[in-house]
C-alpha positions in Angstrom: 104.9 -72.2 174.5 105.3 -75.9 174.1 103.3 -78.1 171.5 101.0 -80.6 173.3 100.6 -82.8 170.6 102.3 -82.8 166.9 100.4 -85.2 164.5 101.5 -85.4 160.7 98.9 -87.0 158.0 97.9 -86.9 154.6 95.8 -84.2 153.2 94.1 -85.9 149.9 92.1 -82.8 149.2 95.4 -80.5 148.9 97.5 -83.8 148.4 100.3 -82.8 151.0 101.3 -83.4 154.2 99.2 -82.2 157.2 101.4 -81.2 160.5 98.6 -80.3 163.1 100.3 -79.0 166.3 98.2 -78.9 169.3 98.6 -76.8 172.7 96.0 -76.8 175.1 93.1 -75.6 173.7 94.8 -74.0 170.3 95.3 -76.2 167.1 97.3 -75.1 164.2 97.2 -76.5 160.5 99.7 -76.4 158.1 101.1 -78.0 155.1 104.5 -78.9 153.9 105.4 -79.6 150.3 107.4 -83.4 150.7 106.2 -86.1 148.1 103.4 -88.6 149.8 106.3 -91.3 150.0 108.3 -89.3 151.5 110.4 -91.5 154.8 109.5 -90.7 158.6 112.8 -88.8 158.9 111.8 -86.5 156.7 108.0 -86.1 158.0 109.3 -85.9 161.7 112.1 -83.4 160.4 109.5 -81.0 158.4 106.9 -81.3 161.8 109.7 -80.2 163.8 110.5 -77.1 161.6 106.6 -76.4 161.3 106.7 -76.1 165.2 109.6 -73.7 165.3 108.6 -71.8 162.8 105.5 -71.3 164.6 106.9 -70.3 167.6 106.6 -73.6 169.9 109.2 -75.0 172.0 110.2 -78.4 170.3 107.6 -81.4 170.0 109.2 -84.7 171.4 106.2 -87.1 170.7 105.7 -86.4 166.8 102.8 -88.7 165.2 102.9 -89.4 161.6 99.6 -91.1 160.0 99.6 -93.2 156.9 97.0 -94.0 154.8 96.8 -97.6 153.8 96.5 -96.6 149.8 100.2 -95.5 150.5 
């Protein structure tokens, strides 16, 4: 199945990063541990795993969001 849409934000309630994957109709949610400052490499590298790991074919348009307090 191939990921629609991979967007990667801040989560201040669980303070960690947010990787919401998006195909067709089906959104999925999940966390990853890196530090809020952590670089876009890093972000775009743990979004990728997140989408492997949930069984989708490789995201190549990966959105990260940043908060402005960052």
């Amino acid at each position: 199945m191939h990921a629609d849409r991979v967007e990667v934000s801040w989560d201040d309630e669980k303070s960690k990063w947010l990787v919401r994957i998006e195909a067709g109709e089906e959104a999925v949610r999940r966390h990853c541990d890196l530090s809020r400052d952590a670089d876009e490499p890093s972000l775009r590298a743990a979004a990728q795993k997140t989408v492997a790991d949930e069984g989708y074919e490789s995201a190549g348009n990966i959105t990260i969001l940043r908060s402005r307090a960052v």
